[in-house]
Every structure is written in structure tokens, then in C-alpha cells.
N, C-alpha and C positions, 0 to 999 in steps of 0.2 A: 317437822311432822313425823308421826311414827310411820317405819317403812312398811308398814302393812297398810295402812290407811292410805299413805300415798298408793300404793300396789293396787287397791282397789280403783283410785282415781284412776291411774294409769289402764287398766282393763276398762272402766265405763269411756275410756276415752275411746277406747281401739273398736269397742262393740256399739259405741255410740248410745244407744242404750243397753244398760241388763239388768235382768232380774237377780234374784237371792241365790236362785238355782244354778244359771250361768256363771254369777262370780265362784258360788262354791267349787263350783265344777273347776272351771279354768287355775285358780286356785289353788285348791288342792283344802281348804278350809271348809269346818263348818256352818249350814245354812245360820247358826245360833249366834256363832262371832261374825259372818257376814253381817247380819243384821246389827248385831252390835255396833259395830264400826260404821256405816250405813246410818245409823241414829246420831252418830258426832258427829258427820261430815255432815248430815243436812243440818242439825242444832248450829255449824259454824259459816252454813249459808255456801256450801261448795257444791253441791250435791242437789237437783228437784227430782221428785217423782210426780207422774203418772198412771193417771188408772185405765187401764185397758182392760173395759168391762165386752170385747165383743166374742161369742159364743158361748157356751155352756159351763157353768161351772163358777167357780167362785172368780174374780178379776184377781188379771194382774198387775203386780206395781211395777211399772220401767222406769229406772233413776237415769239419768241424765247429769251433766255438769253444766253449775253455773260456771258464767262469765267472770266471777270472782274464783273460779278452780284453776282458770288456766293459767298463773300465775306462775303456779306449780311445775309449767310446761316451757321448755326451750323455746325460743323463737328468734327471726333474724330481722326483725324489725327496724331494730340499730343499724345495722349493716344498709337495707336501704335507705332508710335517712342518710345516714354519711355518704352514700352515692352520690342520691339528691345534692345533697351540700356542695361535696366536689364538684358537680355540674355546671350549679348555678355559679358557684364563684371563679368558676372557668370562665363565664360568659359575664356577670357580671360583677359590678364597681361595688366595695366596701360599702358605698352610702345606700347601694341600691339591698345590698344584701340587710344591712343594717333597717334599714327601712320596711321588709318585708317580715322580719322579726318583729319589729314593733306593729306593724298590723296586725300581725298574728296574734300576740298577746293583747294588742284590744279589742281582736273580733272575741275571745276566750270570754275576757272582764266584761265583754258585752254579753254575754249571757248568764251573770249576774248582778249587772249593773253595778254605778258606783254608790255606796256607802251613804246613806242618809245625812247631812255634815250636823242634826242634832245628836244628842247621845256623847257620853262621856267616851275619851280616847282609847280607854280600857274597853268600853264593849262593843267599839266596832272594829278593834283588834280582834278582841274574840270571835267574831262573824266572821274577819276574816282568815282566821284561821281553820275554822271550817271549813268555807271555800277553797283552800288553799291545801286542805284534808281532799279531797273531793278532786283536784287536781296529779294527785301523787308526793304532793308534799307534807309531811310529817313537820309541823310551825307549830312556835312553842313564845309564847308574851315572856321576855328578861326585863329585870333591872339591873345595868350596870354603870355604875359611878354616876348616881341619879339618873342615868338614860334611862331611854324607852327604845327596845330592842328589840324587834322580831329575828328570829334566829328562825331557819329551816335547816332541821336537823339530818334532811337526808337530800338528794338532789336525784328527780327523777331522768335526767338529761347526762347525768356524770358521765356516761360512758361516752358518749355520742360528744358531749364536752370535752373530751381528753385532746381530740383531734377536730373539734368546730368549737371552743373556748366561744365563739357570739352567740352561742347559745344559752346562758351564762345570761342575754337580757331579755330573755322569754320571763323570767322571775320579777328580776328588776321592775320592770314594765307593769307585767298584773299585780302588786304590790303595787306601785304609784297609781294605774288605772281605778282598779276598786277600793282603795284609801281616798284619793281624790287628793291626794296630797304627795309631794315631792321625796322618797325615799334616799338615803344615802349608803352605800353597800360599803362595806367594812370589813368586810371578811368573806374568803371564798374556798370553798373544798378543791375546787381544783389548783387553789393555789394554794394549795396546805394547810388552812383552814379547817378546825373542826367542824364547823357548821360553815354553814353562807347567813350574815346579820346583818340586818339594814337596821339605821338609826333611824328613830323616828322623832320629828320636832313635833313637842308638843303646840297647838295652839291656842 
């Protein structure tokens, strides 16, 4: 992102809301490229405003950051998970850890249920790669050596996976759950893997 447009994000972050006048102020820019820039961030869905029509005079617009802006922002998120993790597998047993993963990923697939078993293999890949879009995963339909390949091009877990690898069957899991059918992993980024691919048998 350009560092002026993040620059702005970062100030609507610290003032929570602002106007055209406070960004230019703080700033040091014009109300003209405020606005400007204020026009891409909300066109890319970072960015809402608000009309603050109370007292005299024409209203003002207070922008605000979406949910999709904070993105953009540090957080230690990771760091408690991996707490969490060391905790539990202080206290307990691989199967029980293992088993708490796999709940997890089906209470997830439980809220989009599984896969209709009409419909060709190709288009409830494609559904679930939307899903699977929607989760943090970047999943993409291969053919390789006549296989049927879902590949997940990124892994939103990596980090947190370097040092809890069972996390690694959060994936696994919601791919078999909402397929409704038995997946096989074949490749994995934490184990040097470009992607993570599960083979899928056709039926």
C-alpha cells in the first residue's frame, strides 16, 4: 500500500474518527489529496463514513476503519494462541489435544454445512473454495497427473504452526467436513512445501 494512504489509515486509527480537516491538519497535507486518498480507501472497502448532521451548518463526514483495515495493523494474536497451546499440552494427552482440533474444525464446517453430494466434483470445489476464501485461505482447483488437487496457496496458521505443527489439522478437517468426503494431504508449507495440497478422489 502507498505510505501515504496507509499514513492516513494509521491517524483514523489513533483519532478513531476524522474528518478531511483533522487528517490535513495532523498531516501536514492538502484537504484535496486527503480526499483523494479517502476516496481509494473507502472504493477498497478499508475505510466507512458517517454523517454527523447535529448543529448548524452543513454536516460532517467522520471516517472510521473497517474491520478489513486492521489488517494493516500489528497484533499479538499468535503469541496468545501459542500460550493457549503450551497450556493445554502441559495438562493434556496428544489424543485429547488432537481431538479438540478436530472439534474445532467441525464446529467451523458447521457453519456452512456440508456440500450438497449432487453436483459435479468440480463445482463443489469451487463452493469450496470460496468457503475456504472466507476463512483465510487463498485455495485454488489443480490438475496434476490426472489428479484432482486442491492446493491452499497460503496458510493462515503458519506462524502459530512453526511451533504447534497440529494445527496443520484445522485445514485438513474443514476440507474432509464440508467436502463430505475423505481428503489426503500431500504436501505441506511447513514442511517446505509450496503450497499445502490435498488429493481428492473422485467419485
Amino acid at each position: 500500500m502507498h505510505d501515504t494512504r496507509l499514513q492516513v489509515l494509521e491517524t483514523i486509527k489513533n483519532q478513531q474518527q476524522a474528518t478531511v480537516l483533522s487528517l490535513a491538519d495532523t498531516l501536514g497535507l492538502s484537504p484535496i489529496s486527503i480526499r483523494h486518498h479517502l476516496t481509494s480507501l473507502q472504493a477498497e472497502g478499508l475505510i466507512k463514513v458517517d454523517i454527523d448532521r447535529q448543529g448548524v451548518g452543513r454536516p460532517r463526514h467522520l471516517y472510521s476503519l473497517t474491520e478489513a483495515a486492521l489488517r494493516y495493523f500489528p497484533n499479538n494474536y499468535h503469541m496468545l494462541l501459542e500460550r493457549l497451546l503450551d497450556e493445554m499440552k502441559a495438562l493434556l494427552s496428544e489424543e485429547q489435544i488432537q481431538g479438540i482440533i478436530d472439534g474445532l474444525a467441525a464446529k467451523v464446517a458447521s457453519r456452512y454445512g456440508a456440500l450438497p453430494p449432487h453436483g459435479t466434483l468440480d463445482e463443489r470445489l469451487s463452493h469450496l473454495v470460496d468457503i475456504l476464501g472466507e476463512e483465510g485461505f487463498m485455495a485454488e482447483v489443480q490438475r496434476v497427473d490426472d489428479k484432482t488437487v486442491l492446493a491452499a496457496l497460503n496458510c493462515p496458521y503458519q506462524h502459530v504452526g512453526q511451533r504447534h505443527p497440529e494445527v496443520c489439522r484445522i485445514d485438513h478437517s474443514l476440507i474432509s467436513s464440508i467436502l463430505g468426503m475423505d481428503v489426503q494431504q500431500t504436501s505441506c508449507l511447513l514442511q517446505g512445501g509450496r503450497t499445502c495440497t490435498f488429493s481428492v478422489k473422485e467419485t
